[in-house]
KOLLOPA-851621 format. One line per field, with one value per residue: x, y, z of N, C-alpha, C, O in turn; residue in one letter. Coordinates in steps of 0.02 Angstrom, whole numbers, plus 50000, padded with zeros to 5 digits. Atoms other than C-alpha are relative to their C-alpha. Example, Ala and Ser with C-alpha at 12.3 -4.5 7.8 and 13.67 -1.06 7.14 Angstrom:
n.u <- (50045:49958) .
n.v <- (49941:49941) .
n.w <- (50000:49997) .
ca.u <- (50615:50684) .
ca.v <- (49775:49947) .
ca.w <- (50390:50357) .
c.u <- (50045:49961) .
c.v <- (50060:50055) .
c.w <- (50000:50037) .
o.u <- (50097:49986) .
o.v <- (50059:50110) .
o.w <- (50033:50045) .
aa <- (a:s) .
END
This chain:
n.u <- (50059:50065:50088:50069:50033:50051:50028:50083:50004:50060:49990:50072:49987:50017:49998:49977:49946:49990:50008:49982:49963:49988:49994:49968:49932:49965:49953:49951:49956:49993:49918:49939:49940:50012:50068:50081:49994:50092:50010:50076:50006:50055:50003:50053:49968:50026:49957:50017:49974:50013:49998:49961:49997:50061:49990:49961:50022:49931:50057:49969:50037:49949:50037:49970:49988:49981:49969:50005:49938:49978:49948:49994:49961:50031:50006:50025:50048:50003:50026:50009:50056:49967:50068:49965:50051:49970:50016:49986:50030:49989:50034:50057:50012:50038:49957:50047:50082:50001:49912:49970:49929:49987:49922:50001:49964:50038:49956:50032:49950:50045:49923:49925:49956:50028:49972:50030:50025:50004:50043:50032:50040:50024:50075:50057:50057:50040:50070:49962:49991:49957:49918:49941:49916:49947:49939:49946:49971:49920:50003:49941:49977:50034:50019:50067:50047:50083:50061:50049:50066:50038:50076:50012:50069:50033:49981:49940:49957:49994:49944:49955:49965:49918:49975:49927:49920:49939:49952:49956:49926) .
n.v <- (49989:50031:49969:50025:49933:49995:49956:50005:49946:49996:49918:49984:49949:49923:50009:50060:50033:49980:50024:50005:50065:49991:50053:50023:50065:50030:50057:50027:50042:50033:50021:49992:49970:50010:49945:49995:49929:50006:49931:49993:49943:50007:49987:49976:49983:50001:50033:50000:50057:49980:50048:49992:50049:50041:50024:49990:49928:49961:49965:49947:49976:49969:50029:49964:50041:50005:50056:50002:50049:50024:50056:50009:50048:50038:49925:49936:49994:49940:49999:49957:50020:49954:50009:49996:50014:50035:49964:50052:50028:50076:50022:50059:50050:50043:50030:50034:49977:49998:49959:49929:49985:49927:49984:49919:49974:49951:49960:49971:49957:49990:49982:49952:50040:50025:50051:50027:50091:50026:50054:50052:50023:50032:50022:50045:49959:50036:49986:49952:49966:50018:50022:50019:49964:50018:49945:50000:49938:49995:49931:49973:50034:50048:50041:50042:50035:49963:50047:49948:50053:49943:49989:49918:50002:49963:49924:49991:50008:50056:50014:50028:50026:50058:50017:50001:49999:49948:50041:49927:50023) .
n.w <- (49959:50047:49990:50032:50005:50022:50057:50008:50039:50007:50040:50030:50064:50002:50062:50032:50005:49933:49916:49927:49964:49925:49976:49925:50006:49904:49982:49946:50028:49921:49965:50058:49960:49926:50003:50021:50031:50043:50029:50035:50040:50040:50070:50055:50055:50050:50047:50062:50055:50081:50041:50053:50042:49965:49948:49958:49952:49959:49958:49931:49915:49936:49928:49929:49946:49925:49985:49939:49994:49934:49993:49928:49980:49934:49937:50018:50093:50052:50051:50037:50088:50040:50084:50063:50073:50041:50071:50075:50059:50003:50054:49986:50090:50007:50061:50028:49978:49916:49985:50005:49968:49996:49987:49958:49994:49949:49968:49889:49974:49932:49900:50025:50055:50073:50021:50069:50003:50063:49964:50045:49974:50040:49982:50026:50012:49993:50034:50011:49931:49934:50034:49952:50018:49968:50030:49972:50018:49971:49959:49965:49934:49996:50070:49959:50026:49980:49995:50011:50004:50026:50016:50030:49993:50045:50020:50011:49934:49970:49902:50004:49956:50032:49958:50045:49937:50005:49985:50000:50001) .
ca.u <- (50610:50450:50274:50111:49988:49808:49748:49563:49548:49423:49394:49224:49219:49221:49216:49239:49423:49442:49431:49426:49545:49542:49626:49679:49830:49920:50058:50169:50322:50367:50546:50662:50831:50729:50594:50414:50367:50176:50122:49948:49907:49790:49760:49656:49696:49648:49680:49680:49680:49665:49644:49815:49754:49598:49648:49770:49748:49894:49840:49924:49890:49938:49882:49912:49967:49959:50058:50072:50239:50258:50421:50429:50563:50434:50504:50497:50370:50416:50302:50288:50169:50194:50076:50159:50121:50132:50150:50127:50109:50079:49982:49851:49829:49697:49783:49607:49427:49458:49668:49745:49924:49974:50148:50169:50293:50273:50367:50327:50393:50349:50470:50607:50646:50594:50579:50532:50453:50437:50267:50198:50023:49922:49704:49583:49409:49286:49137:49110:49081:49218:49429:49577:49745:49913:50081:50259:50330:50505:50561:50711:50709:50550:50509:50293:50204:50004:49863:49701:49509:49401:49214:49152:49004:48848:48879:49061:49143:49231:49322:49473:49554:49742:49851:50042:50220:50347:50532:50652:50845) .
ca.v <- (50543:50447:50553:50531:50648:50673:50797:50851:50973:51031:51165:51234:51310:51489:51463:51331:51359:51425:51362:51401:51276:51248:51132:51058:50950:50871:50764:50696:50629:50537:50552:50618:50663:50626:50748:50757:50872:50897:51022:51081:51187:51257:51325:51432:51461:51478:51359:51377:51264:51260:51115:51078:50955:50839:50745:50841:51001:51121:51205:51338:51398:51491:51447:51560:51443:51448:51342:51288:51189:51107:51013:50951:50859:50784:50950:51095:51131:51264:51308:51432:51481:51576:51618:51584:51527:51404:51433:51262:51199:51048:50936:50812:50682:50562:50404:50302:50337:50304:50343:50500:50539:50694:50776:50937:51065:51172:51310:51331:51490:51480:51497:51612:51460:51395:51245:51145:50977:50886:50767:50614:50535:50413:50403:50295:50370:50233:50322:50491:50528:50444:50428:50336:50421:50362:50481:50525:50672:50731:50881:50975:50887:50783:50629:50584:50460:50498:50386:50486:50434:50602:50630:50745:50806:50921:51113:51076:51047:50909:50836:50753:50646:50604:50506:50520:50469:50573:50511:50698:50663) .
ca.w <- (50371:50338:50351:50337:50306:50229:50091:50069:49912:49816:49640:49580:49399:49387:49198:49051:49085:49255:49434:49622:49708:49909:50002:50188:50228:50397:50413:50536:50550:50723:50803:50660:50766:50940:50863:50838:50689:50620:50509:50425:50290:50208:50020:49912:49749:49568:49404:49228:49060:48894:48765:48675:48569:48564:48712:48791:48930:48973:49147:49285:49451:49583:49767:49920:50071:50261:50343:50521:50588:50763:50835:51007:51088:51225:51341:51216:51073:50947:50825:50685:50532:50382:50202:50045:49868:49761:49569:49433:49274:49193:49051:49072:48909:48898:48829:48825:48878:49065:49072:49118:49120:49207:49230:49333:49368:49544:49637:49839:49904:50121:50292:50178:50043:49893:49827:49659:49613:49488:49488:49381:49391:49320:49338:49313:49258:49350:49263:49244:49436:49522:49481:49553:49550:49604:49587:49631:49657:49661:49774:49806:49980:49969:49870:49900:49840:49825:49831:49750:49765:49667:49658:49535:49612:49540:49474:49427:49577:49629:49827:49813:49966:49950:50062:50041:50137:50130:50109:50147:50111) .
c.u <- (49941:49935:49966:49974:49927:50000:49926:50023:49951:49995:49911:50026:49979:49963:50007:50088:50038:49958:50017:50042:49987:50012:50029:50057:50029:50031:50048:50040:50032:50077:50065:50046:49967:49929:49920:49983:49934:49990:49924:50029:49941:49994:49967:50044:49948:50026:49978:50002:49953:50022:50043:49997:49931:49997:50048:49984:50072:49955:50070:49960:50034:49955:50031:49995:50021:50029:50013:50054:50009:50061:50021:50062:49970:50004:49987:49960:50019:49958:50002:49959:50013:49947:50078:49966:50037:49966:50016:49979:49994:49929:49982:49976:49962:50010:49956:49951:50010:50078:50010:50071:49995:50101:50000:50062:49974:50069:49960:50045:49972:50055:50054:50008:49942:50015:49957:49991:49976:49926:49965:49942:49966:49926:49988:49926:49944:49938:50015:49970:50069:50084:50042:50057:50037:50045:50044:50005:50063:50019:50060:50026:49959:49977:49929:49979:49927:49951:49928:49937:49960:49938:49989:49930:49944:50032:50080:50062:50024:50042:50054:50030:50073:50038:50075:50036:50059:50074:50050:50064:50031) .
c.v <- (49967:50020:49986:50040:49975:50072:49980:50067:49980:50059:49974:50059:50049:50034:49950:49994:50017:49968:50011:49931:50027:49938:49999:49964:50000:49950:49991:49962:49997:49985:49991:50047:49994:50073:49990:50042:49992:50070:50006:50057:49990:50062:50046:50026:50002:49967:50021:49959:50030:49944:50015:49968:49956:49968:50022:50066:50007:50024:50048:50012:50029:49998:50061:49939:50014:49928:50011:49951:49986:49962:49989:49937:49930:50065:50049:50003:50066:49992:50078:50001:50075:49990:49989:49991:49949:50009:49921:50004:49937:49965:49932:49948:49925:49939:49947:50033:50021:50013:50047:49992:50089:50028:50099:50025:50046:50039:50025:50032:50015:49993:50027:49940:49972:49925:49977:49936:50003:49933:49963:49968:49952:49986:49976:50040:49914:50029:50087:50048:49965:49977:49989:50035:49951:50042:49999:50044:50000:50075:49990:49945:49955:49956:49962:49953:50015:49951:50063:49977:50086:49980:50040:49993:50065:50083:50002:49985:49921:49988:49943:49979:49980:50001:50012:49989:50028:49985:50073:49949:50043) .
c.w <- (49965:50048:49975:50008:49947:49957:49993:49943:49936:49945:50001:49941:49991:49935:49974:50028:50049:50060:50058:50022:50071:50022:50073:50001:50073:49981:50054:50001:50075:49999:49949:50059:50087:49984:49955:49955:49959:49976:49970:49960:49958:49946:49955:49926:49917:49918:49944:49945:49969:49953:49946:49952:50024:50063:50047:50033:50011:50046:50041:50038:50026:50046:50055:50057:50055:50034:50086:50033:50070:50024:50084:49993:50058:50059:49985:49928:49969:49939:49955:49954:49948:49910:49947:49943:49961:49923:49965:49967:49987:49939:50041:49935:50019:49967:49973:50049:50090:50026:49981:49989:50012:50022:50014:50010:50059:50045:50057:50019:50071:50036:49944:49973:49949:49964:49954:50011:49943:49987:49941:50004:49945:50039:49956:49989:50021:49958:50021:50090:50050:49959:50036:49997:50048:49956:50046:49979:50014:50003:49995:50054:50014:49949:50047:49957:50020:49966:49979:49988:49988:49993:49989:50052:49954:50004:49994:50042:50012:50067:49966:50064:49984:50070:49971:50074:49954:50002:50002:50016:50050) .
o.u <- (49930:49915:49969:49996:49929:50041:49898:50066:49933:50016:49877:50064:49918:49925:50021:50113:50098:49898:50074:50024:49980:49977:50060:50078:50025:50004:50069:50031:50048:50108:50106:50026:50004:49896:49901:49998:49923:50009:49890:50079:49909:50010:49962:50099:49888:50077:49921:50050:49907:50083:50032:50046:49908:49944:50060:49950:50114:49895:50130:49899:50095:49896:50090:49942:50080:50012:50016:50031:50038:50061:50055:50074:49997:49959:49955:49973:49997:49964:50012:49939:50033:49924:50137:49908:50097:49909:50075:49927:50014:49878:50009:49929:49989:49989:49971:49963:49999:50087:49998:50091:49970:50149:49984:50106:49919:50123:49912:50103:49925:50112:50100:50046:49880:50070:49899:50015:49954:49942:49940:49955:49980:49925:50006:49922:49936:49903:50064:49963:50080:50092:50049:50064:50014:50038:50036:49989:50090:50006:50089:50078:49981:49959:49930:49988:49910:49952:49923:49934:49960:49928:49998:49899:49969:50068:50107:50122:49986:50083:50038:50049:50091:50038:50089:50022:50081:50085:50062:50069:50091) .
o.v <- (49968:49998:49959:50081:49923:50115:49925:50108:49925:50113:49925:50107:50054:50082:49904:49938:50005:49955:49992:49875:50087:49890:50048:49940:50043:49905:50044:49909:50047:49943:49946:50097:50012:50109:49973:50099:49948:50123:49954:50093:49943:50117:50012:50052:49988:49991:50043:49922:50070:49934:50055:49968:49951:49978:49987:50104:49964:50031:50036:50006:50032:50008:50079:49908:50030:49870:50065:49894:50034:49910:50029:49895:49878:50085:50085:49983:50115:49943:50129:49950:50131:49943:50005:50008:49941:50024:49901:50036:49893:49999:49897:49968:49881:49939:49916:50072:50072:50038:50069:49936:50136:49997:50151:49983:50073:50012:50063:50012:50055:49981:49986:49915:49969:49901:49997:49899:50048:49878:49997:49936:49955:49957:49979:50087:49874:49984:50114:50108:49979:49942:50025:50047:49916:50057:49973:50063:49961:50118:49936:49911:49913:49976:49926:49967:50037:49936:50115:49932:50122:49923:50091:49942:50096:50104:50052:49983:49873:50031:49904:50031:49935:50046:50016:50004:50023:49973:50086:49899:50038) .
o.w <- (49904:50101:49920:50048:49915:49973:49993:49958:49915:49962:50017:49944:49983:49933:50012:50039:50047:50062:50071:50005:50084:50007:50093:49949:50117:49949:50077:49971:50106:49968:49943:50088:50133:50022:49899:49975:49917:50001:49970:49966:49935:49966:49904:49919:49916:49893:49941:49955:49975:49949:49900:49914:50081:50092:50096:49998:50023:50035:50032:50037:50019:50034:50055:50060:50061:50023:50114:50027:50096:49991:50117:49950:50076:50096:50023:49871:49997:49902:49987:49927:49963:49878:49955:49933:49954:49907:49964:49966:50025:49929:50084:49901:50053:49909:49922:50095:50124:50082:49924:50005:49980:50044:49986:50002:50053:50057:50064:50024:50072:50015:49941:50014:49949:49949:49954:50054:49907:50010:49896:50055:49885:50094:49898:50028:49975:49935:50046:50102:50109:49910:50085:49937:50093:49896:50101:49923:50053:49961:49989:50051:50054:49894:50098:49898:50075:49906:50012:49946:50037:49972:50023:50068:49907:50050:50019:50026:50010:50083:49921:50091:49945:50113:49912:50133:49897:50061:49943:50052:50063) .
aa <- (x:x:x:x:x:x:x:x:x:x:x:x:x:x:x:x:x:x:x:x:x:x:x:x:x:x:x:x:x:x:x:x:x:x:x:x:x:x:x:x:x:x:x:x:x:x:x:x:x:x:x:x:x:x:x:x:x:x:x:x:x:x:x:x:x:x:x:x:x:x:x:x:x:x:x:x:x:x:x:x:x:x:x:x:x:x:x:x:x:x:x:x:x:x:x:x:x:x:x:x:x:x:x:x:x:x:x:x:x:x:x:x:x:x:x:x:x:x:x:x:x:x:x:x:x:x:x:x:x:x:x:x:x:x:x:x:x:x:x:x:x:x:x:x:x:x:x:x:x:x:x:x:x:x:x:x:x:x:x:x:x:x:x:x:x:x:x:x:x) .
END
């Protein structure tokens, strides 16, 4: 199956080492088996970190997630929605001034199953308001690729846009 989809998300710091997270998301994926299938969701959650080393951050989270699932044939639409949560970890290492590497670990438990991923990233730090990302993740059943364009903005907060396609085995 090949989806596309948008991400809008967004923390504000609660603390030096705590953060509100909230985020949106929609994708769609056109005429898998003669079916139409679009979904949304949306996020709140809370992160944590802690400096393992001069340049490196360990962090966790846990997110509560609504989710919203549509699948039409063209004659019948079924849809369903359902909260869940997602629980990661994962380290962030600074390998020069303006490069990140990040590497994540995440568990999504939503519709009665569970599933893990595994996710890799690499930013750019254009200056210290604006950062590129690009990443791959690897799922149980989905493998994304993610396109990432960040703006810190004032009082701690920053918006994040990410694009991604979706490749499910």
């Amino acid at each position: 199956i090949d989806a596309t989809g948008f991400v809008f998300s967004g923390s504000f710091s609660i603390s030096q080492n705590l953060a509100f997270t909230v985020g949106f998301g929609t994708s769609s994926a056109d005429r898998f088996l003669g079916i139409d299938v679009d979904t949304s969701s949306t996020a709140f959650g809370v992160t944590a970190h802690s400096s393992s080393g001069s340049k490196t951050d360990i962090f966790g989270g846990f997110t509560v997630l609504m989710a919203d699932v549509e699948a039409t044939d063209g004659f019948i639409t079924i849809s369903d929605d359902d909260t869940g949560n997602i629980i990661e970890f994962g380290l962030r290492h600074m390998v020069s001034d303006t490069l990140e590497l990040i590497a994540v670990f995440s568990r999504t438990d939503i519709f009665d199953d569970t599933s893990n991923a595994t996710g890799f990233g690499l930013r750019f730090y254009s200056d210290e308001k604006l950062s590129l990302g690009v990443g791959y993740t690897i799922g149980d059943d989905v493998d994304t690729i993610v396109e990432c364009k960040s703006s810190y903005l004032d009082l701690n907060a920053y918006a994040q846009c990410s694009c991604s396609t979706n490749i499910t085995y």
